[in-house]
C-alpha atoms as one frame of an Amber mdcrd trajectory, in Angstrom:
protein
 155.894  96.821 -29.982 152.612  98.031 -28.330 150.837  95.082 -29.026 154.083
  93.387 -27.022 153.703  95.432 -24.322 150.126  94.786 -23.883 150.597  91.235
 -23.883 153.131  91.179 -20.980 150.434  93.688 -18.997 148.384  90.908 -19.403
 150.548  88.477 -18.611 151.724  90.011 -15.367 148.196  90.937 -14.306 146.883
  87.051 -14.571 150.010  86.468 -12.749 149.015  88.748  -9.896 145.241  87.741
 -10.064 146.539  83.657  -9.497 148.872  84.368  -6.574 146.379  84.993  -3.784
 144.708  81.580  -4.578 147.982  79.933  -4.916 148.944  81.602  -1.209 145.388
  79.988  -0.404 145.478  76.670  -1.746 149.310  76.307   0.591 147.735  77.757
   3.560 145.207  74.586   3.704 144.414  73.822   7.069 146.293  71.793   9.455
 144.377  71.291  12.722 147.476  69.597  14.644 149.452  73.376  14.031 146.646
  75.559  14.689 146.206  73.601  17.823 149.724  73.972  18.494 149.652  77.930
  17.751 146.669  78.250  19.392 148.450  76.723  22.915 151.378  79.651  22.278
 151.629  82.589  24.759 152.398  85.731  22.977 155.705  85.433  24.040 155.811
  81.862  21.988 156.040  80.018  25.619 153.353  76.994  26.108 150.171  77.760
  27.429 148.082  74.878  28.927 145.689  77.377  31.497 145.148  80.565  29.503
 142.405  81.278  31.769 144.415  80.547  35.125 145.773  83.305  37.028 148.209
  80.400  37.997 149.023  77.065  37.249 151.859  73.908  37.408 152.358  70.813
  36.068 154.209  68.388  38.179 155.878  64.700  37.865 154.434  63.307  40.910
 157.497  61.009  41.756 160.510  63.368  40.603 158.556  66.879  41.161 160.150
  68.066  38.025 157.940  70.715  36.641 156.635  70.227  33.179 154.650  73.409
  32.682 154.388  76.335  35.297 152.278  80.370  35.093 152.504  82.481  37.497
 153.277  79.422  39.682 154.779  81.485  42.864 152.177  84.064  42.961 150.654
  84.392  46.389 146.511  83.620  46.470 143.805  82.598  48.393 143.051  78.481
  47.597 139.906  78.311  48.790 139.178  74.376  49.826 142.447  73.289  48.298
 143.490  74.195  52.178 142.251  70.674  52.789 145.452  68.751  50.899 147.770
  70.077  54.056 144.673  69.282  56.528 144.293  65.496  55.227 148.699  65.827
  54.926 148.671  66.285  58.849 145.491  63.685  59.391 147.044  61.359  57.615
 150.541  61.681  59.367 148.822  61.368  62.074 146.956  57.523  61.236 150.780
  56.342  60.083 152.396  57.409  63.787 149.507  56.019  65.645 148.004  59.174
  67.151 144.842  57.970  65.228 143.489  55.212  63.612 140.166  54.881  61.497
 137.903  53.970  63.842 138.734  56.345  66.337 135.547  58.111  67.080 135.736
  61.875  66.388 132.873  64.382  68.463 131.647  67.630  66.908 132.163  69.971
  68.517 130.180  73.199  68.993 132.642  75.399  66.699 133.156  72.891  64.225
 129.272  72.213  63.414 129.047  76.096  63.144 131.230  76.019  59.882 129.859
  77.728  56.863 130.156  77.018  53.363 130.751  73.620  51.984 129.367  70.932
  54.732 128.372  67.639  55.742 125.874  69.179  58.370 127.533  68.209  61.123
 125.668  68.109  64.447 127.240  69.439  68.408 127.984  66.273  69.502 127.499
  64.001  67.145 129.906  61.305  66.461 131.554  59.884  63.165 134.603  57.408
  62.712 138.038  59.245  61.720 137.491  57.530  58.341 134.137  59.099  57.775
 135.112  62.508  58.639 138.403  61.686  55.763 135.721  60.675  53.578 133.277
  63.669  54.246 136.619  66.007  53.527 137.779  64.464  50.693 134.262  64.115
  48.423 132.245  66.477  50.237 135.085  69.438  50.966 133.052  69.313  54.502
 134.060  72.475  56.487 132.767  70.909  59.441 134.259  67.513  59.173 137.811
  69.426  58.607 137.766  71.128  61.918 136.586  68.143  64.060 139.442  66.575
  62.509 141.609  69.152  63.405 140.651  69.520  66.809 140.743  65.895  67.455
 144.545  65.629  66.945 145.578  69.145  68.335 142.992  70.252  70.667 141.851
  73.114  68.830 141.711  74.123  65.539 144.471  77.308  65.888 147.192  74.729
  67.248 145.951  72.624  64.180 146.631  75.525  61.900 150.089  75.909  63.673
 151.342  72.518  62.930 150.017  73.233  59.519 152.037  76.472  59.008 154.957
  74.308  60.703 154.822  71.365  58.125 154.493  74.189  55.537 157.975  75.597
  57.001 159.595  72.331  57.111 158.083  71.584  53.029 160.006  74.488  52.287
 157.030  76.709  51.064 157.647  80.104  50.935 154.245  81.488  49.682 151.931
  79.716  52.345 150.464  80.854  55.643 147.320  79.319  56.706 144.803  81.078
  59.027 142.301  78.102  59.373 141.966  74.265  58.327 139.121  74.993  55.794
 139.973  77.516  53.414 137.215  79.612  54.022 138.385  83.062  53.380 140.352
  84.830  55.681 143.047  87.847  55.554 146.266  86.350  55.361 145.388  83.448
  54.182 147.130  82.613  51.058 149.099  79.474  49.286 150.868  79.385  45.674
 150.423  76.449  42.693 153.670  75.628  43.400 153.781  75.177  47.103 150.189
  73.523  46.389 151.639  70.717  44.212 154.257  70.349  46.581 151.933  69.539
  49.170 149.889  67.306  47.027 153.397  65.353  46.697 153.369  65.030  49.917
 149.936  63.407  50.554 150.184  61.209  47.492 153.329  59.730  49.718 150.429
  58.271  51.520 149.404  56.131  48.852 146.009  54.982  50.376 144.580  59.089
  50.001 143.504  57.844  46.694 141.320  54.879  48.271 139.278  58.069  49.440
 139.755  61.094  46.922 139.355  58.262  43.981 135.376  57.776  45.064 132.813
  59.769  42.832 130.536  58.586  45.761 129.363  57.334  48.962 127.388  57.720
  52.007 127.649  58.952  55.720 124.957  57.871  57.954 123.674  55.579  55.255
 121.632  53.616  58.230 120.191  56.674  60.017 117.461  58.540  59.388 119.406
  61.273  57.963 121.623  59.497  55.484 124.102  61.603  53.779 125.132  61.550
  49.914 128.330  62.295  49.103 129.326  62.932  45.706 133.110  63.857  44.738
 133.581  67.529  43.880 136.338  66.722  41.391 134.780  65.403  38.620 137.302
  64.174  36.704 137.597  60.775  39.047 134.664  60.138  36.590 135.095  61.430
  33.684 138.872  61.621  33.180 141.202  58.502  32.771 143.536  57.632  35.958
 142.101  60.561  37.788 141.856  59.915  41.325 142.108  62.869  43.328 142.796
  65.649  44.960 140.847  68.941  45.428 139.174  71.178  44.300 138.383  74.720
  45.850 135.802  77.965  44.947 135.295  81.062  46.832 133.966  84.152  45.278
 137.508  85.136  46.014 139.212  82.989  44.957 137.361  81.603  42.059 137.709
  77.836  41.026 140.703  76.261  42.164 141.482  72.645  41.761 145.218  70.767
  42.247 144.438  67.220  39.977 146.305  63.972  39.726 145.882  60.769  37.296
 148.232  57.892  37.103 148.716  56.316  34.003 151.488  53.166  33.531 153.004
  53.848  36.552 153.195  57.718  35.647 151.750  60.051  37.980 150.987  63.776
  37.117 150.026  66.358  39.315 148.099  69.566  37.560 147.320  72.667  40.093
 145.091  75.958  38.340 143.916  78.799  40.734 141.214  81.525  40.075 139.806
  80.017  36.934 136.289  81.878  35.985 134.153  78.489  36.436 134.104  74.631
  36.448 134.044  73.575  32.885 136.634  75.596  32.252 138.744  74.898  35.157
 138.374  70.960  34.692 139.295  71.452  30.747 142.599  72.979  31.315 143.449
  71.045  33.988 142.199  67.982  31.148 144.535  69.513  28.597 147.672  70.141
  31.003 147.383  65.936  31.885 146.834  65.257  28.238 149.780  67.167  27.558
 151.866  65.300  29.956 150.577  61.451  29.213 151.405  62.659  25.500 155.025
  64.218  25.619 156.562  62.152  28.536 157.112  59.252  30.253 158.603  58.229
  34.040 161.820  55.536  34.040 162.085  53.393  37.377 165.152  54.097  39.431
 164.116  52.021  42.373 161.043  50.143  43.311 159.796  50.365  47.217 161.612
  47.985  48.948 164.849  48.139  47.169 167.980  48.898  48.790 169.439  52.427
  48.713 172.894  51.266  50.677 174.139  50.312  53.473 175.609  52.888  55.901
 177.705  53.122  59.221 176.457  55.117  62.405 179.017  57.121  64.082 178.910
  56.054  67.962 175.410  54.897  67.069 173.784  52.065  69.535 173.654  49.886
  66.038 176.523  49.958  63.979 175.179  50.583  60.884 171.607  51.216  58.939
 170.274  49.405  55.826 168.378  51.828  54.025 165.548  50.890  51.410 163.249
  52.417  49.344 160.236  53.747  51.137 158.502  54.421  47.711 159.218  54.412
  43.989 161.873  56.161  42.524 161.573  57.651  39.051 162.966  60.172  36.498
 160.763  62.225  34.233 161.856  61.545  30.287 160.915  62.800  27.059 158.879
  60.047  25.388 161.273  58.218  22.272 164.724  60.016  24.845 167.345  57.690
  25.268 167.377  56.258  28.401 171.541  54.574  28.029 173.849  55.271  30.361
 171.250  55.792  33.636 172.970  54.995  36.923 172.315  56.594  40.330 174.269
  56.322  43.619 173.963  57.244  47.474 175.232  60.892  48.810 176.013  61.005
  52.168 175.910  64.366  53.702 179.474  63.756  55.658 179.596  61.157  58.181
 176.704  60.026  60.038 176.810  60.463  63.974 174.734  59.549  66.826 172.326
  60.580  67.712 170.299  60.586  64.234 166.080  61.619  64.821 163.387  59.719
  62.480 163.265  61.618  58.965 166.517  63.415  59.697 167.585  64.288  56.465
 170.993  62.132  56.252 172.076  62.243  52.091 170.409  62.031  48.342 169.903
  59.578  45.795 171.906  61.194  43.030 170.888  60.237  39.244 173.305  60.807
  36.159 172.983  59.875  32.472 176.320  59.523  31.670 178.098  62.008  34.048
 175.211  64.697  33.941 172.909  65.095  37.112 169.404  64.659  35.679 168.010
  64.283  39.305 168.194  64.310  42.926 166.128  62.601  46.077 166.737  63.661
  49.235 167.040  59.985  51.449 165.899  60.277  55.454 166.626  58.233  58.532
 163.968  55.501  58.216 164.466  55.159  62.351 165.886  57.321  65.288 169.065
  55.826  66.466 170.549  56.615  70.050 173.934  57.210  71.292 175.828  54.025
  72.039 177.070  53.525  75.637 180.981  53.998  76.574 180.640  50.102  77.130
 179.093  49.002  73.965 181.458  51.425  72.152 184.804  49.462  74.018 182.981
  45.824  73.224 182.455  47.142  69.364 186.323  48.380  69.417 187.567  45.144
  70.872 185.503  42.361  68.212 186.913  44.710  65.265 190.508  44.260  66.469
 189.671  40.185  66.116 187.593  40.667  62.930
C-alpha cells in the first residue's frame, strides 16, 4: 500500500511539474492578438491615439465617425486654426471676391507675426495663390493675416466671419481669437469640430492641389527665394496623404487633422496635444491604417447626378433641377452586404419663394432595406426670387390648357 501511495505522489507531482510548460507551449505568441490587445483601452474600447489628449476618425464624404477620444474636449489647436482661414479664403476664390492672381500687400501688422513665417515684408506683394501656398506648406503666420485682411479689411472682422462660419457649421466647442493660431485666451477648437471643418475645405476639392505639395518656392526669381517644405509629412511618406495641417505650440503640443484618399475613400484623422512629431504622425498613421483596413465607402451619387426635380412655390421659375454638387457615399464594413441600398429626396415641406443660395431646402435620405443608414442635408444650388402677380396669372392660365 505505501509503495502505492508513493507512486501516485509521484505521479501527481510530474503531473504538476508538466503543466506550466504545457500552459507555455498554448500561450505561443500571436503577434496579430497582441497587436490587437495592445490597441485596447482599459475599458476594452479601441485605442488608435493613446498618446492624444484627443482624437477622431472621420469618413470624409459621410462624416460618420469611425473612432473618436475625448473628441468634444475644448483646446487650443495651435496652426490647425488655418483649415477655417483657407475654409473662408477659399469661399471666397469660388464667389469671386478673389481670384489667384489677385495681388495681396503686407501689411505692417501682418509682417509683424511671430512664430511660424514666410518673412513677409511691409509692403511687399505676393499673388493670392502664393500666400495659399505659403499657408498651406509653410503654416506662414504672416501670409494668414494678409489673407485675412485682404478679404475683410482687418484681421478681427476676418476672425468674425470665422466665428460666424463656425456658428453656421454647427460647432459648439470653437471660438477663434485670431486667423493664426498663435496662442491666445479664449482661443480654443475641439477634434470634432476640427474634422468638421476639414470636411468642409475638402468640399473644395482643389485644397489638395496645394496641401498635397511636400515642396515649392516663393520668390524663386528674387534674390531672396523662399523654400517651402510641407509641415505634414505624411504627403511624403504616407500613401494618399495629401493634406491638411498640422499645428505645435508649447501649449498646445503637436496637433495635426490628416487626410489620404485611397479608391475613392477619403479619411479624415484629427489628434491634439500629442508629446512630439513622430509620435503624432504614427498614430495619426495607425488611425488611417485602421480605416483603409476595416472599411470601405459605396457610391450613392456621383457629382453631376440628379437628386430630383422640385417645384418652387410662387417662385420666378417654376421649378429647380437639383444635382449632385459632389460625391455621395456611405461608409461600410469591408465583406458588409451592400443589397437592398436605395436613397430618396426629403423635402423639408413645400418650397416657397423666395429661397437664398445654400438655403437648406431637404436631405438625401439612405436606407438598406427600410433602416436609415444615412442622411445628407441637400441646399438651394441658386437664389430664386418671388414671381410677379403677372407671371403668377400667365403660369395659372397655360396650366388650365396643359
Amino acid at each position: 500500500m505505501k509503495t502505492v501511495v508513493m507512486k501516485l505522489c509521484a505521479l501527481l507531482l510530474a503531473f504538476a511539474v508538466a503543466m506550466p510548460a504545457a500552459a507555455a507551449w498554448a500561450k505561443e505568441p500571436d503577434p496579430a492578438k497582441d497587436k490587437k490587445e495592445a490597441q485596447q483601452s482599459p475599458q476594452g474600447e479601441l485605442d488608435l491615439a493613446p498618446s492624444a489628449l484627443s482624437a477622431i476618425l472621420m469618413d470624409a464624404d459621410s462624416g460618420t465617425i469611425i473612432y473618436e477620444k475625448n473628441s468634444h474636449d475644448r483646446l487650443p489647436p495651435a496652426s490647425i486654426t488655418k483649415v477655417m482661414t483657407l475654409l473662408l479664403v477659399m469661399e471666397a476664390l469660388d464667389d469671386g471676391r478673389l481670384k489667384l492672381t489677385d495681388k495681396v500687400q503686407t501689411s505692417e501688422h501682418a509682417a509683424s507675426m511671430g512664430g511660424s513665417q514666410i518673412f513677409l515684408e511691409p509692403g511687399e506683394e505676393m499673388t493670392v495663390e502664393e500666400m495659399i501656398k505659403g499657408i498651406a506648406l509653410a503654416s506662414g503666420n504672416d501670409a494668414s493675416v494678409a489673407l485675412a485682411e485682404k478679404i475683410a479689411g482687418t484681421e478681427q472682422q476676418f476672425v468674425n466671419m470665422m466665428n460666424e462660419k463656425a456658428k453656421q457649421l454647427g460647432l459648439k466647442n470653437t471660438h477663434f481669437v485670431n486667423c493664426s493660431g498663435l496662442p491666445a485666451e479664449n482661443h480654443y477648437t475641439s477634434a470634432h469640430d476640427i474634422a468638421i471643418m476639414s470636411k468642409e475645405l475638402l468640399k473644395h476639392t482643389e485644397i489638395t492641389k496645394y496641401t498635397g505639395l511636400y515642396q515649392d518656392y516663393l520668390r524663386k526669381s528674387s534674390p531672396k527665394p523662399f523654400w517651402l517644405v510641407n509641415t505634414n509629412k505624411l504627403v511624403r511618406f504616407y500613401s494618399g496623404a495629401d493634406g491638411l495641417k498640422t499645428g505645435f505650440t508649447s501649449e498646445a503640443k503637436f496637433c495635426l487633422t490628416a487626410t489620404a484618399k485611397r479608391d475613392n475613400f477619403r479619411v479624415i484623422a484629427v489628434v491634439m496635444g500629442e508629446p512630439n512629431t513622430k509620435t503624432r504622425n504614427a498614430e495619426v498613421g495607425s488611425m488611417m491604417d485602421y480605416a483603409f483596413a476595416q472599411y470601405t465607402n459605396y457610391p450613392i451619387l456621383k457629382e453631376g447626378d440628379p437628386i430630383g426635380k422640385v417645384k418652387i412655390e410662387k417662385g420666378d421659375v417654376p421649378d429647380l433641377n437639383l444635382t449632385a454638387k459632389h460625391p455621395y457615399s456611405v461608409l461600410i464594413k469591408k465583406g458588409a452586404s451592400t443589397q437592398n441600398i436605395r436613397h430618396e429626396l426629403k423635402l423639408d415641406g413645400v418650397l416657397k419663394a423666395p429661397i437664398g443660395i445654400g438655403q437648406p431646402i431637404g436631405r438625401i435620405v439612405v436606407y438598406q432595406d427600410n433602416r436609415v443608414i444615412s442622411e445628407f442635408p441637400v441646399e438651394s444650388p441658386v437664389s430664386i426670387g418671388k414671381a410677379g402677380w403677372w407671371k403668377l396669372f400667365k403660369r395659372t392660365c397655360a396650366g388650365l390648357f396643359t
